[in-house]
N, C-alpha and C positions, 0 to 999 in steps of 0.2 A: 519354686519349681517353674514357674508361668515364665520369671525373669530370666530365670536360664537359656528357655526353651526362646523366649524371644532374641535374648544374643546371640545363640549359634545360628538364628536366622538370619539376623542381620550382616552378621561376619559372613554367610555364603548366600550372599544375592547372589543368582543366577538369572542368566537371558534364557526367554525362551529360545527353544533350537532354530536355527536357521538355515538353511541352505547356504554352504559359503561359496563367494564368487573369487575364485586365487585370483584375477586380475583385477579385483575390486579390495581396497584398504578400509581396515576400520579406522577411521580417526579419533582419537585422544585427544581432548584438548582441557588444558589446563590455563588458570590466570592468579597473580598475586598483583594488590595494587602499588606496593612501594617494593624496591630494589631488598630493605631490609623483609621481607619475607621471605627470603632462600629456603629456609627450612620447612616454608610451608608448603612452597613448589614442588619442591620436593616430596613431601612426603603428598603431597596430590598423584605426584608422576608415579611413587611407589604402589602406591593404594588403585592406581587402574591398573599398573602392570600386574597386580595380584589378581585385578579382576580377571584381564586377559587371561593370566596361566588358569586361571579354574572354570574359565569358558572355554579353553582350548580354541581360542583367540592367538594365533601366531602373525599374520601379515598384516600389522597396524603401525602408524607412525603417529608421533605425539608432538602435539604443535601448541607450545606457550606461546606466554605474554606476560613479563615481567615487566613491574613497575609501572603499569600501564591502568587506570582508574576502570572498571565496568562501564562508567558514565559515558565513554568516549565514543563515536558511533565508528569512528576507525581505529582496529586493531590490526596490526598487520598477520598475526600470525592465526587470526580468528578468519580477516580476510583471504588469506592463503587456503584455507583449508575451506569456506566456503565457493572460492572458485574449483576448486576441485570434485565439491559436490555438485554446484552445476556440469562440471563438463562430465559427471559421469563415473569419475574413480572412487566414490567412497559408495559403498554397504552399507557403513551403520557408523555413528556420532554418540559417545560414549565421552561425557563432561560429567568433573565431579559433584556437581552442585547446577543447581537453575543461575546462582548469584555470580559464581563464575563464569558462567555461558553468559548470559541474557544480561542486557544493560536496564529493562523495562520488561514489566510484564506485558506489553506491548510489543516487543521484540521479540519476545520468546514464544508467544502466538505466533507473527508471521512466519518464525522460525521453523517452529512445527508442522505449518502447511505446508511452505516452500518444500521440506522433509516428505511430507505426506505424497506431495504430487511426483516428486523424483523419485519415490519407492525408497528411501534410506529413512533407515531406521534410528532410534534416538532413547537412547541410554543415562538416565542419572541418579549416578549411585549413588547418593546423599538420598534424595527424593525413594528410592528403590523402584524408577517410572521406569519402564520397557513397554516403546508405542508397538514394540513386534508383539506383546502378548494381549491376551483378552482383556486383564485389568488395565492395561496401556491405552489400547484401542477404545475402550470405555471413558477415560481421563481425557484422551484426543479429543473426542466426541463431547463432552465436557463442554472444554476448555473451550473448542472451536463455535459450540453454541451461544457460549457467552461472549467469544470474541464480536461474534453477529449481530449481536442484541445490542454488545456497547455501539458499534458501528450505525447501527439504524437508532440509537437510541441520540445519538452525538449529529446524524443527519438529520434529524425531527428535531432536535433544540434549535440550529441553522438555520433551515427554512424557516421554524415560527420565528425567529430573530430576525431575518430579511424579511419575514411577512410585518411585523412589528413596526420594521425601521421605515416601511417602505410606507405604511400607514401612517407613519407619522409625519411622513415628507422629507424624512432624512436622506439623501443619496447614497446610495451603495455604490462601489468601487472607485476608484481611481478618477477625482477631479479633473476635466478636460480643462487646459489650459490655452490650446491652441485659438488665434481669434478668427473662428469659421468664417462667422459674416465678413470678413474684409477677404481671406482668401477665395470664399466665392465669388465675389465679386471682382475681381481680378482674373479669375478662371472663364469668369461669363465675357472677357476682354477679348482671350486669347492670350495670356501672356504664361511664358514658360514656368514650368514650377520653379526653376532654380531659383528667377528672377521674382518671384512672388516669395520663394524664401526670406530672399534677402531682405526684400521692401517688409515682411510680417513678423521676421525673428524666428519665425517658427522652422523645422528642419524640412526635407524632403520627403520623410514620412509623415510627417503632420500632413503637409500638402497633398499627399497621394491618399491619405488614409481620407481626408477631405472629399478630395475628388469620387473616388469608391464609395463613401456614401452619398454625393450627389446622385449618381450614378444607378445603385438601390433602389435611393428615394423614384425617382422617374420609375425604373422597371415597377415598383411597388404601385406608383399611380396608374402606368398603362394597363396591370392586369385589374385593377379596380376597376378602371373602367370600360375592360372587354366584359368583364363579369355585371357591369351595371347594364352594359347595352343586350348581354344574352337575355338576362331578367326583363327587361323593355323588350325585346321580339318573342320574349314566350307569352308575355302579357298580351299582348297584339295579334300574338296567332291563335290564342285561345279567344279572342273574343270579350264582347262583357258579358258578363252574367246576368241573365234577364230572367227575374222571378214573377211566375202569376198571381195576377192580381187575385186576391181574396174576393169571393164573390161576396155584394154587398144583401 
């Protein structure tokens, strides 16, 4: 009895009700990875239009992607239909499956936000997920906590790694190769960057990126030492400190 009752649930998922926008599209989007799937596109494409007719779903267009892997970060007809939710034309995103949509559970999070912040709604009928209803809303909420926690969790491994590396005396980023000391010294000449290019090997932004930090470095010294000589005239204006002798 229980099995029954749970089929003809499944067979009529329903969206919670929504306000429809006629100049706003529901989008369908389907995907199979090899050309030899037809049947399976297929029967993806039949199985939303079913959903459509029993949501009384009429202004939707349905945008594949045949032969095309999930793996690939561009899909043309996924990217079509995500431009359109930025500029504004879709209501609501109605995919057969998370595996068809999403290439990463990391995609399918940022997916759901970017959704969340544009107000469109996000449909999958495999899943039976509707982020328009309460059980949705609850799953968003979810999902998006845990997306935060990996996020701060993956920024707290980095930092102790740079704190780690940096104790060790390892250098972080990008080996400077440019030879400073000869181009400053050529700069303290007067001679043009071009020509201190040539003479160093190094390009005209090496040279310039040089100079800009010479440049720093002085401003860095001058307010050093405005802020040493404020400390030296508030020392001077206060006076010394003259403590009374203890009487003997």
């Amino acid at each position: 009895m229980n099995e029954n009752i749970n089929k003809i649930v499944t067979q009529n998922f329903e969206v919670t009700p929504r306000k429809s926008n006629s100049q706003k599209i529901t989008a369908l989007y389907c995907r199979v990875s090899t050309h030899d799937q037809q049947t399976g596109l297929e029967s993806q494409i039949r199985t939303l239009k079913e959903f459509c007719e029993k949501n009384r779903i009429e202004n939707y267009e349905i945008f594949t992607d045949e032969g095309i892997s999930g793996a690939k970060n561009s899909r043309p007809s996924l990217d079509r239909m995500m431009t359109l939710v930025r500029e504004g034309n879709v209501e609501s995103v109605v995919v057969y499956s998370f595996s068809r949509f999403a290439r990463s559970v990391t995609h399918l999070l940022n997916a759901l936000e970017e959704f969340n912040k544009l107000g469109v709604s996000f449909v999958s009928y495999t899943e039976k997920m509707d982020t328009n209803s309460p059980m949705g809303k609850m799953v968003f909420v979810i999902i998006s906590a845990v997306s935060a926690l990996e996020r701060d969790l993956i920024i707290e491994r980095v930092k102790n790694g740079l704190k780690n590396a940096k104790a060790k005396g390892i250098h972080i980023g990008r080996k400077k190769t440019r030879p400073s000391e000869l181009i400053r010294a050529l700069l303290e000449k007067g001679l043009p960057q071009r020509t201190i290019s040539s003479i160093t090997g190094a390009s005209n932004g090496s040279v310039s990126l040089e100079k800009l930090a010479i440049k720093l470095e002085k401003q860095a010294a001058e307010i050093k030492k405005r802020e040493d000589e404020e400390k030296l005239k508030e020392m001077l204006s206060t006076g010394p400190t003259i403590f009374p002798l203890s009487p003997s």
